[in-house]
C-alpha positions as CSV (number, residue, x, y, z in Angstrom):
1,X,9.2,-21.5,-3.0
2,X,9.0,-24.6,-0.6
3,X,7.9,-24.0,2.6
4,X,9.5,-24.8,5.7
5,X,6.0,-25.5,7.3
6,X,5.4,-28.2,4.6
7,X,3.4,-30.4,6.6
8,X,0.8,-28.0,7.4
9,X,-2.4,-27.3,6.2
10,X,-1.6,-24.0,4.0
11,X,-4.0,-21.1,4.0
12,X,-3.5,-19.3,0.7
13,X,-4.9,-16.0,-0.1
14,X,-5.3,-14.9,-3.6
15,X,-4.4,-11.2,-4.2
16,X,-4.1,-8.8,-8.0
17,X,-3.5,-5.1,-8.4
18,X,-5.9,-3.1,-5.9
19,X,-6.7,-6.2,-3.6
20,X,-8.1,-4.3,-0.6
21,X,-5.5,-4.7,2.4
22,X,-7.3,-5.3,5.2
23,X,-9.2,-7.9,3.1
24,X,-6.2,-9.6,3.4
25,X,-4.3,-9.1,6.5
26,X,-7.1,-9.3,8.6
27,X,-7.8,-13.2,7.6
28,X,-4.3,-13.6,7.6
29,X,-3.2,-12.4,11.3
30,X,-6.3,-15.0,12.4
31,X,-4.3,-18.2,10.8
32,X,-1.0,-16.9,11.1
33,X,-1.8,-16.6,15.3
34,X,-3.7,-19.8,15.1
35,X,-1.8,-22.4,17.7
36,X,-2.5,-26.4,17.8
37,X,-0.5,-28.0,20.9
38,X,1.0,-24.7,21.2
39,X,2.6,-24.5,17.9
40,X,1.4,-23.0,14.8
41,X,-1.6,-24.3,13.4
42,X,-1.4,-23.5,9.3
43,X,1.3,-22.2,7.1
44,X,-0.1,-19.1,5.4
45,X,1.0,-18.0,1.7
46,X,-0.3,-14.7,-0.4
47,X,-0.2,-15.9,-3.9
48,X,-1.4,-14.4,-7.2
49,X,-1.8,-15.1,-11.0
50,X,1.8,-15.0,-12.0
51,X,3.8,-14.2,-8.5
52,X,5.4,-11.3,-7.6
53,X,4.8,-7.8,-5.4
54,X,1.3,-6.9,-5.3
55,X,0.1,-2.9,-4.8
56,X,-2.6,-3.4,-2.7
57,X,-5.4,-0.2,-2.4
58,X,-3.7,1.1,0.7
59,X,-0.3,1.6,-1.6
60,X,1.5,-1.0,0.8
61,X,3.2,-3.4,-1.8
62,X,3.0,-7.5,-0.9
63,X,5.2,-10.7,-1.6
64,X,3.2,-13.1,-3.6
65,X,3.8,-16.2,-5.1
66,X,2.6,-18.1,-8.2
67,X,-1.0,-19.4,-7.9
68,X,-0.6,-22.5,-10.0
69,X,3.4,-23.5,-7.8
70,X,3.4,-27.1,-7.4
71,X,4.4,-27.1,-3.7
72,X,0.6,-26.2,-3.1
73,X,-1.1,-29.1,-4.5
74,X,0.7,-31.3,-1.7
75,X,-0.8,-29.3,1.2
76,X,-3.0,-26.4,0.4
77,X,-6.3,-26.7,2.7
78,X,-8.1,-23.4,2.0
79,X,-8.0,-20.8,-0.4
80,X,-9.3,-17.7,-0.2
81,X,-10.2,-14.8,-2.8
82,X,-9.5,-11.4,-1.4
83,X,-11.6,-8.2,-2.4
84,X,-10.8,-4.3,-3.8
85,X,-10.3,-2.5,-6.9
86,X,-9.9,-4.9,-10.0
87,X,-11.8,-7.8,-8.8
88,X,-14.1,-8.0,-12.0
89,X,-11.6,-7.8,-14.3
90,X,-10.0,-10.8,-12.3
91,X,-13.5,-12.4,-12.5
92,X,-13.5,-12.3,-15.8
93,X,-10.0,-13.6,-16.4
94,X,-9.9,-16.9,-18.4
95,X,-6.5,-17.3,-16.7
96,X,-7.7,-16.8,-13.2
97,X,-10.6,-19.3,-13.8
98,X,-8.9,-21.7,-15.2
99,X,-6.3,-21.8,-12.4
100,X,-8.8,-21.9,-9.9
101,X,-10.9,-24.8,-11.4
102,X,-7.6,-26.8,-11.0
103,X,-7.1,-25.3,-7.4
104,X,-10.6,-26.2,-6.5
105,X,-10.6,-29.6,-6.9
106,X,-7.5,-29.7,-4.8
107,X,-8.4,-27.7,-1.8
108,X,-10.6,-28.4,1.3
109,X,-12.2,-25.1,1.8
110,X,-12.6,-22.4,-0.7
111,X,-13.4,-19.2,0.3
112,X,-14.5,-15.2,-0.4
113,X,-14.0,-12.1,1.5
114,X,-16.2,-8.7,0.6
115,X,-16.5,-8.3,-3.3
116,X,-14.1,-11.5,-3.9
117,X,-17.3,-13.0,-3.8
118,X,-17.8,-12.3,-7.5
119,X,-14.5,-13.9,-8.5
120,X,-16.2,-17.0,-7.0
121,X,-19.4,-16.3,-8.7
122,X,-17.8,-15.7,-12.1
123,X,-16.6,-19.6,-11.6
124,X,-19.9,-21.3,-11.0
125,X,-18.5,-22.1,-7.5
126,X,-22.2,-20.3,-5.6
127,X,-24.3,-21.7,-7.8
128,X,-27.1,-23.6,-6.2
129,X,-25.7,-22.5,-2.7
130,X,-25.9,-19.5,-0.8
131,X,-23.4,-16.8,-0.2
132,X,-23.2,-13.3,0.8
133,X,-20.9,-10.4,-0.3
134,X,-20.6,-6.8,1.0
135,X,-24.3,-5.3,1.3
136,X,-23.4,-2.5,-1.3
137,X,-23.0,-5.4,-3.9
138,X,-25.4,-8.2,-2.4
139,X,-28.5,-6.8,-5.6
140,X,-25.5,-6.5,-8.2
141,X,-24.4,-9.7,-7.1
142,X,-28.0,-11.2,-7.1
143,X,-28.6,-9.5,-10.8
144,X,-25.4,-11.0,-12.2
145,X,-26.0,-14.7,-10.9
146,X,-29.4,-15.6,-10.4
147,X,-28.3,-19.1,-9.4
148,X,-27.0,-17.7,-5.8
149,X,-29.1,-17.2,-2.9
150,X,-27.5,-14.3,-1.7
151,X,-27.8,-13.3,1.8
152,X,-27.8,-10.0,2.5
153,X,-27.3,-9.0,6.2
154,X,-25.0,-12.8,7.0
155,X,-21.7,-11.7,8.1
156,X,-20.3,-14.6,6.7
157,X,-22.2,-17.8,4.7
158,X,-20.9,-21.8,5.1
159,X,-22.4,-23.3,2.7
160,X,-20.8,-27.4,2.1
161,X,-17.6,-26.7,1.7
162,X,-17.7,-22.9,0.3
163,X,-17.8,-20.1,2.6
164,X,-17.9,-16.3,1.5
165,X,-17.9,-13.1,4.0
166,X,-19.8,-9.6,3.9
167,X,-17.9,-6.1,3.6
168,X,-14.1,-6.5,4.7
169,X,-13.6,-6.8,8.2
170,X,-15.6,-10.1,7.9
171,X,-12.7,-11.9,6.7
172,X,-11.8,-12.2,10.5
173,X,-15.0,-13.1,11.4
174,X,-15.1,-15.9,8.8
175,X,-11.6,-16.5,9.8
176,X,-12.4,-17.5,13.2
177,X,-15.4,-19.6,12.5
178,X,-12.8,-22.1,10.7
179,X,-10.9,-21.9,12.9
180,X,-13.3,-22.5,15.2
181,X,-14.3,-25.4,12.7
182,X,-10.9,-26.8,12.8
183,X,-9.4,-26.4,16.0
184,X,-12.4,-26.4,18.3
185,X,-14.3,-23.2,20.3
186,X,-11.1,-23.1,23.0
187,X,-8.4,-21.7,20.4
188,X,-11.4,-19.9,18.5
189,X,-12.3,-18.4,21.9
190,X,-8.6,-17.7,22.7
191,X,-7.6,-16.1,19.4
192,X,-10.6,-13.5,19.9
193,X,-9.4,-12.7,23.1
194,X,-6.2,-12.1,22.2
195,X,-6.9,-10.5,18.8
196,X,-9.7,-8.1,21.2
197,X,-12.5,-9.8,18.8
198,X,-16.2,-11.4,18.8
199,X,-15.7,-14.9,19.1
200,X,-18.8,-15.0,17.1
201,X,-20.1,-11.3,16.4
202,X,-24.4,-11.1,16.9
203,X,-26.1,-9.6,13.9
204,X,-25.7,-9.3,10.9
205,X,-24.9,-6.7,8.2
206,X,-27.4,-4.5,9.8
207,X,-25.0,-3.8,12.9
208,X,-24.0,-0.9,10.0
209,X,-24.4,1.7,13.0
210,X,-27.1,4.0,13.1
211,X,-24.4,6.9,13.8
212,X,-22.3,5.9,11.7
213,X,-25.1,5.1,8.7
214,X,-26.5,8.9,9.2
215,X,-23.3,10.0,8.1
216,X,-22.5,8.4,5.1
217,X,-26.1,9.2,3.7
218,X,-25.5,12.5,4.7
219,X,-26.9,14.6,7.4
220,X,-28.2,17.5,5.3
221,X,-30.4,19.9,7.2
222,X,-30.8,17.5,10.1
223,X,-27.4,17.4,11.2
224,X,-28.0,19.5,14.8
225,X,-31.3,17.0,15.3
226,X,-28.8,13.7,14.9
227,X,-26.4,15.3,17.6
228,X,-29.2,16.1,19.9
229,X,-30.2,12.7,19.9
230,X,-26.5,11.2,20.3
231,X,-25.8,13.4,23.6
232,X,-29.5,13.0,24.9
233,X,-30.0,9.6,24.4
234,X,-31.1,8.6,28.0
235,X,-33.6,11.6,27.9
236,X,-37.3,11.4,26.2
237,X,-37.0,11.7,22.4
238,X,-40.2,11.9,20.7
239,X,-41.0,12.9,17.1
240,X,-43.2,16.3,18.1
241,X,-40.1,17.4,20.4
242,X,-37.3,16.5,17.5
243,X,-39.7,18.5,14.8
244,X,-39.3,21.6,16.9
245,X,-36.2,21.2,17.1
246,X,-35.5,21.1,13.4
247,X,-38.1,23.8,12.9
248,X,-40.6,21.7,10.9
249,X,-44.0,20.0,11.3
250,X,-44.3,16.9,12.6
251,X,-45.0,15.8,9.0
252,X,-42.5,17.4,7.1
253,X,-40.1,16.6,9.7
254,X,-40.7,12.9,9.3
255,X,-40.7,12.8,5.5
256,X,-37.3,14.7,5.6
257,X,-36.3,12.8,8.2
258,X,-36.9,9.1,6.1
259,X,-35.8,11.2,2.9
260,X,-32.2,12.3,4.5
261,X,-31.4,9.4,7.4
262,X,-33.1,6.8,5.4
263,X,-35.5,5.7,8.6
264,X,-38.2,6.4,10.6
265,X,-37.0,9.5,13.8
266,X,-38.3,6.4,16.2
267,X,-36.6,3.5,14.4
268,X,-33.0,6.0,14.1
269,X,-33.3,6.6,17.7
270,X,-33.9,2.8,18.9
271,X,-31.1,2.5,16.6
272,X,-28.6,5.0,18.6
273,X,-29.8,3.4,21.5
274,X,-28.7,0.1,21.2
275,X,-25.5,1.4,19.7
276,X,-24.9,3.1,23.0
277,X,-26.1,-0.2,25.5
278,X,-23.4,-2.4,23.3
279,X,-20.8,0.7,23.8
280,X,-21.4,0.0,27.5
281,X,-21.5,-3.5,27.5
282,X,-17.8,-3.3,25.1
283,X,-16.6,-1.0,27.7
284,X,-17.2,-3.2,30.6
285,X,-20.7,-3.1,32.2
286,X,-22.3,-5.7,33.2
287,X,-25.5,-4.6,34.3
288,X,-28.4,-5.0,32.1
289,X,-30.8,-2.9,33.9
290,X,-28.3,0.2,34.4
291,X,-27.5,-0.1,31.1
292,X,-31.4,0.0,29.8
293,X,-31.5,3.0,32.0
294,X,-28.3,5.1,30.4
295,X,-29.3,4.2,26.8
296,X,-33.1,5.7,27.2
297,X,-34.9,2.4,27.1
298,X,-36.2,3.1,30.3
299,X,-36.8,-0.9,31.0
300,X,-34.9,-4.0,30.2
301,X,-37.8,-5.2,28.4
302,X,-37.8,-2.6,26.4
303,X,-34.0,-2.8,25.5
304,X,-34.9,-6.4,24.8
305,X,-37.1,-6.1,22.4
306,X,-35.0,-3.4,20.7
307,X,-32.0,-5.5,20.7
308,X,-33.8,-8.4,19.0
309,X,-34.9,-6.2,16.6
310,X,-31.7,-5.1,15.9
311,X,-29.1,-7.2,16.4
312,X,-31.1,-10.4,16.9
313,X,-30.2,-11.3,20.2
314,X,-30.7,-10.2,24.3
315,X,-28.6,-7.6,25.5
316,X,-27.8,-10.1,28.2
317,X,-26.1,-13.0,25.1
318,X,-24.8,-9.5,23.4
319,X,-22.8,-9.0,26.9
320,X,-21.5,-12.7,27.3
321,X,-20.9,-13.1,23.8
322,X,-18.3,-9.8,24.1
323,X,-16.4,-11.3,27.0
324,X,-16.3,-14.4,26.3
């Protein structure tokens, strides 16, 4: 399958039964929009094992070819394991190895999004290096291969020549930082723009939302407590007023609190607070001191000591980081 973009650097992406989609897609709309001189930057392939259609976990099917074609020894730069369903069965694929040992000392960059990471790790590829993986598997991962320093809350990890990205939509961000890496900041900057992205996102894993986190844990008994502190976040918010709310103690309202949200009632509220300041600053405000006043922090020193805490920047490099 020889490619009419023979002479560029090709940006393959390694796919098998259940490869999660967006693991996929998302990497590839970064490359595939990627522009040098005004004309396309890579040539981007989806390849697997053998070749052929791929089901991918969102049922869309995908055109792959062979993994092991010859036209990709004469230009493939980067390759890139994808994540989903199936990945440690491809991990521990003599077949997939093997073909990847012979791609590896061929390509430039090699390359992990989400759980792909243990395809990688299977290989020997981490050891001695660090990597990351999504945070659901970062302990399974650190169990399985001691030799890795996993990092836990990294969006994405560059370590020499091997790079490897958290949970799924990561792959973009790791995307654009080789991009970045290749083209220079200007078409990094551009494609975020375009693409309505971080250029480079602050945080880490941790940016998990604290809405959003509640949820998935489950919001038991405390569900009306978590929505009075979404739609009151600008208005005082201590633990003694949230406990007579739910009904409880102070006490038992903390320890259910920690046993069903998983935090401290202070910490989850800080939380929701600087969720709603970078909802403002993504929706266009600029001012740091209204938004401190909107999102409860009262003071901008106070939303600055929150926002390092919690995403490990100011709310002021948060702001400039969004637009650019």
């Amino acid at each position: 399958m020889p490619s009419k973009n023979a002479k560029l650097p090709t940006i393959a992406i390694l796919l098998f039964p259940g490869v999660k989609l967006l693991d996929v897609t998302g990497p590839l709309q970064v490359f595939a929009d990627a522009r040098r001189d005004g004309e396309p930057a890579y040539h981007t392939a989806l390849v697997s094992l053998t070749g052929g259609t791929i089901s991918t976990d969102a049922s869309i099917a995908l055109p792959t070819a062979p993994l092991d074609t010859l036209v990709f020894y004469q230009s493939l730069d980067t390759l890139i394991v994808a994540g989903g369903r199936g990945v440690f069965e491809v991990a521990a694929c003599a077949a997939h190895q093997e073909t990847l040992t012979k791609q590896s000392k061929v390509v430039r960059r090699l390359a992990s999004v989400c759980i792909g990471a243990f395809v990688l790790a299977a290989g020997g590829y981490f050891d001695g290096r660090s990597a990351t993986t999504h945070w659901a598997y970062c302990e399974k991962l650190k169990k399985m291969h001691p030799a890795i320093d996993v990092r836990p809350d990294a969006i994405f990890v560059k370590d020499g020549s091997i790079w490897s990205s958290a949970g799924v939509s990561t792959g973009i961000d790791m995307a654009l930082a080789m991009v970045e890496s290749d083209l220079g900041a200007e078409e990094a900057l551009r494609l975020a723009r375009s693409l309505v992205l971080y250029i480079k996102r602050p945080g880490g894993q941790e940016q998990f939302s604290a809405p959003l986190a509640a949820q998935v844990e489950g919001a038991g008994t405390l569900g009306p407590v978590l929505a009075h502190i979404r739609t009151n976040v600008s208005k005082r918010l201590d633990t003694v007023q949230l406990a007579n709310l739910a009904g409880m103690s102070k006490r038992t309202f903390a320890r259910r609190f920690q046993d069903e949200v998983g935090d401290s009632p202070g910490r989850y509220v800080e939380r929701v607070r600087v969720d709603v300041a970078c909802e403002a600053f993504n929706s266009g405000e600029s001012s740091v001191k209204w938004v401190a006043q909107i999102a409860g922090f009262g003071s901008e020193e106070r939303m600055r000591r929150a926002f390092q805490r919690n995403k490990g920047i100011a709310p002021s490099e948060y702001r400039d980081r969004f637009f650019g």
